[in-house]
C-alpha positions in Angstrom: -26.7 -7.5 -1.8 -26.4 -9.7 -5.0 -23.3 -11.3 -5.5 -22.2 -11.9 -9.6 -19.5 -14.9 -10.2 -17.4 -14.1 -13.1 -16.5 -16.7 -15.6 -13.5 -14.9 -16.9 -11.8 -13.4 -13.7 -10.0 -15.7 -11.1 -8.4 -15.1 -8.0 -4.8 -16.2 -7.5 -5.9 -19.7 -6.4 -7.4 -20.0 -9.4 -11.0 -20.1 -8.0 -13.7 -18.0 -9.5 -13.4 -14.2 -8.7 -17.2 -12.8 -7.0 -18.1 -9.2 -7.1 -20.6 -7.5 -5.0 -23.0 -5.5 -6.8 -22.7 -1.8 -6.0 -25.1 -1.1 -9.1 -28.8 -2.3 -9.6 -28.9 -1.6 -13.3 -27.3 -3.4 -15.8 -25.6 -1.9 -18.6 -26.4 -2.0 -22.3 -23.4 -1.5 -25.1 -25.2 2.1 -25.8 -24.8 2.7 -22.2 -21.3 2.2 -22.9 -21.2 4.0 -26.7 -22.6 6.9 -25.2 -20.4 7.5 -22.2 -17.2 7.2 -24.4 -18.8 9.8 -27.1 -19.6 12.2 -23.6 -15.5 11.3 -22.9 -14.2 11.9 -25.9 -12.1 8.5 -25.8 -12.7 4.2 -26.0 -12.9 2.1 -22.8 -10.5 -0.4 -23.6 -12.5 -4.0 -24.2 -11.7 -5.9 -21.0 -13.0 -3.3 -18.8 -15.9 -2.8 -21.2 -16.6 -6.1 -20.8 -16.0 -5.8 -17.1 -18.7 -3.4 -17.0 -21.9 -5.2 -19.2 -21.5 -7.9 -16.4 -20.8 -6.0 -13.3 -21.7 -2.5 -13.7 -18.4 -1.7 -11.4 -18.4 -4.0 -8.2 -16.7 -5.2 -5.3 -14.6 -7.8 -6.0 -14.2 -10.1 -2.6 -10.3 -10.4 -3.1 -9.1 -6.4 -3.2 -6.1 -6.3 -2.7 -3.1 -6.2 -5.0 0.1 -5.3 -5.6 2.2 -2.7 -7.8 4.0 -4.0 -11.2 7.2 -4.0 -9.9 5.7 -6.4 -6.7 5.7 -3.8 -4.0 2.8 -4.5 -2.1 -0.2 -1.8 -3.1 -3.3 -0.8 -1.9 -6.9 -2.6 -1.2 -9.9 -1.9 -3.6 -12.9 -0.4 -2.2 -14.7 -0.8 -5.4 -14.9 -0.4 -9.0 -17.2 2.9 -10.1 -20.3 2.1 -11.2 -21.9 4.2 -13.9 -25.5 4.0 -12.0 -24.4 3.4 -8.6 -27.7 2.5 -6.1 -25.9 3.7 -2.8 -23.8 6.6 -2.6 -21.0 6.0 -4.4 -18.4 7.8 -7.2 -19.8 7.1 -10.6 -17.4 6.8 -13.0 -19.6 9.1 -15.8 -18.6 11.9 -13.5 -14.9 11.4 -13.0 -14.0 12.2 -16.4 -11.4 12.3 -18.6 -7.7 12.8 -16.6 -5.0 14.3 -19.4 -1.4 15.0 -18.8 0.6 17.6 -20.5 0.4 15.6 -23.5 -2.8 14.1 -25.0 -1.0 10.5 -24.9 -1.4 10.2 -21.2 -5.1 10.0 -20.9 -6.4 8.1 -17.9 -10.1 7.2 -16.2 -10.7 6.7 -13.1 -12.1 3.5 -12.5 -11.6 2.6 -8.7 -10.9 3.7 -5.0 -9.0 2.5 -2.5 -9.7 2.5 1.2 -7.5 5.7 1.9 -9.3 7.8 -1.0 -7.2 7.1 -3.8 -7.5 6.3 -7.3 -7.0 3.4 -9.6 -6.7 4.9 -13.1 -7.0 3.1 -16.5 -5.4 4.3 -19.7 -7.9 4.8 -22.3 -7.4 3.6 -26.1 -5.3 5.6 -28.1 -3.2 6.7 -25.0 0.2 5.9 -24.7 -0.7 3.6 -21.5 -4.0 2.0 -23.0 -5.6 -0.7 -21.5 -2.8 -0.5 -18.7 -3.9 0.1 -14.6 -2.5 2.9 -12.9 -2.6 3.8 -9.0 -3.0 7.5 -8.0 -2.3 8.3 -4.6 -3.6 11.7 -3.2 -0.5 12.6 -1.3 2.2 12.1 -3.9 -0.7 13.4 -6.8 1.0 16.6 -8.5 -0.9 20.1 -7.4 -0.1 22.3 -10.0 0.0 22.1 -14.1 3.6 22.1 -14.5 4.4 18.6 -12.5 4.1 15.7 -15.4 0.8 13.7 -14.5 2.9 10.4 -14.6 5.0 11.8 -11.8 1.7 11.0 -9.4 1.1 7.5 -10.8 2.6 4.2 -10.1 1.5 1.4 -12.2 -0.1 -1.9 -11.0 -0.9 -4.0 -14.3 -0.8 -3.9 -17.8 -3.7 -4.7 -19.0 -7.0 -4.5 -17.0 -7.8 -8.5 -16.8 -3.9 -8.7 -15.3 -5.4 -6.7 -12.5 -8.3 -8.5 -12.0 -6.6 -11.4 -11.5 -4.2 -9.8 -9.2 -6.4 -9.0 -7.1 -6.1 -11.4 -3.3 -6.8 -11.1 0.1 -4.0 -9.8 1.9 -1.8 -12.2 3.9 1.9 -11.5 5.6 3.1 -14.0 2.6 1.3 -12.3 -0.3 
């Protein structure tokens, strides 16, 4: 599998964050324009830019904590939008909405139990931030809030990158 390096991302150690492909295309910025028109919303930049180098991935460090330092979840990977193995891709997750247009969220990850990791979409009252969805405490019906399901990890999608580590007993 190729491996990419990202310049911008690091680790907690500071070293340089690498991210196994999942994808073997390579995204264009119309790529991009047209699966935002298809959503109906805009990918917040960072994880635009995220995706024009990565196409999704694999980070090696996956796991990370929740914002208020609870410890979280491990990243499987980040949906590709043209995945080459079976995976999710994230043009057919969709759009998630709570009962109010301000809480918009995409899914843009999974963990290793089968849940989500969510990111608020511009124009949302959570844009840009990362949210964690787990399936058991996800609200069933359309009269639980959708924020009562989520617990957040970051606030902006870079702040999650670089949370991301490798889990240790002192992380």
């Amino acid at each position: 599998m190729d491996l990419g390096r990202s310049d911008r991302h690091r680790d907690e150690m500071g070293a340089r964050m690498r991210v196994e492909s999942v994808s073997n295309r390579t995204l264009s910025k119309a790529d991009i324009e047209e699966f935002e028109s298809r959503l109906g919303a805009k990918l917040p930049r960072a994880y635009v830019d995220h995706m024009l180098r990565f196409n999704g991935g694999a980070p090696t460090s996956r796991d990370f904590k929740f914002a208020d330092g609870e410890d979280g979840s491990t990243l499987q990977y980040l949906f590709p939008m043209y995945p080459h193995r079976g995976l999710f891709d994230v043009r057919n997750m969709g759009l998630w909405t709570g009962d109010r247009v301000e809480e918009s969220f995409i899914p843009i990850g999974i963990d290793d139990g089968g849940n989500y990791v969510v990111l608020g979409v511009v124009g949302s009252k959570h844009a840009g931030e990362v949210w964690f969805a787990d399936h058991e405490d996800f609200p069933e019906d359309d009269e639980t809030p959708l924020m009562d399901g989520l617990r957040k990890v970051a606030d902006t999608f870079d702040d999650f990158l670089s949370g991301l580590h490798e889990w240790s007993e002192q992380a």
